[in-house]
N, C-alpha and C positions, 0 to 999 in steps of 0.2 A: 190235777192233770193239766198241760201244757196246752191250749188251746190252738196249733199250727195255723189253721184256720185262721185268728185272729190276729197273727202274727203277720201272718202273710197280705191281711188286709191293710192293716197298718202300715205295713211295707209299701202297700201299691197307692195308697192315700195322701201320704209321704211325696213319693213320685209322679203323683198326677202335678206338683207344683214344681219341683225342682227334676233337675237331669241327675243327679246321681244321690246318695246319702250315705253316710258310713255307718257302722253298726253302734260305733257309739253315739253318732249322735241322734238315731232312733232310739236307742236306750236312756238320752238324756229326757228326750220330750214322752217315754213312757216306761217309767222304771221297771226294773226285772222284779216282777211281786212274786214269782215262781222260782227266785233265784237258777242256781248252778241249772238246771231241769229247762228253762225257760231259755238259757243263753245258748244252753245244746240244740236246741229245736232253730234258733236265730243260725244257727250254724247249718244244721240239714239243710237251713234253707237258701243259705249261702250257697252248698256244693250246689243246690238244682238251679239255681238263678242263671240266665243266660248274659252272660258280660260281665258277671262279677267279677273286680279285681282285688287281689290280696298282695300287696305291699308289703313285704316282710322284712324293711330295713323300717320302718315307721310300727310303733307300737302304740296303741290306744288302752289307756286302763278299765273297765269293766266293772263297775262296783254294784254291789247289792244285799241287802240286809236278811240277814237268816230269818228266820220263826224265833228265834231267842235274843234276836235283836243285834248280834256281833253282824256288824260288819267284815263284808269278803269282797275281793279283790281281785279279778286276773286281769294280766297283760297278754294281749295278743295283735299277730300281726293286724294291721289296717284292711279291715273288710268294706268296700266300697260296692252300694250296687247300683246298678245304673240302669236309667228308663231302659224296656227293652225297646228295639226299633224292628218293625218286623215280625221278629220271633212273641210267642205269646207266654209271660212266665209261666212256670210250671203250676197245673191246679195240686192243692194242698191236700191229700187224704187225710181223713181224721184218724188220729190215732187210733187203733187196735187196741182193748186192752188185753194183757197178757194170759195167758193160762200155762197156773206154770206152779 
């Protein structure tokens, strides 16, 4: 399970040094060990971020190693997020698990 939590802390650890970081280069300094599951969650956390910007002429490749070892790959637009000023980012609820 996808820890958002942790996600989001890394996000703001990230940012307490610099003014902005893109999602891949958070993904280079802490690989996706949760693969495809863990890039979705970087992403939820994208739409809630206040000032994030997504660049969709600029594409960042995304990689990360399955449980069976293949290497995977998406390309997606430039996800940038930036210190908030002001506003305070969104707190992370922990996942629910399902019933189902």
């Amino acid at each position: 399970m996808v820890d958002r939590i942790e996600l989001s802390r890394h996000l703001r650890r990230t940012l307490q040094s610099r003014e902005q970081v893109t999602l891949s280069e958070l993904v280079a300094t802490r690989p996706l060990s949760l693969g495809l599951a863990e890039l979705l969650a970087y992403l939820q956390l994208a739409a809630d971020w206040p000032g994030v910007e997504i660049n969709e002429e600029l594409l960042d490749p995304i990689s990360w190693q399955t449980d069976t070892g293949h290497q995977r790959q998406a390309k997606l637009p430039r996800i940038t997020f930036r210190r908030s000023r002001g506003a305070d980012p969104p707190a992370v609820e922990p996942a629910r698990p399902s019933h189902g």
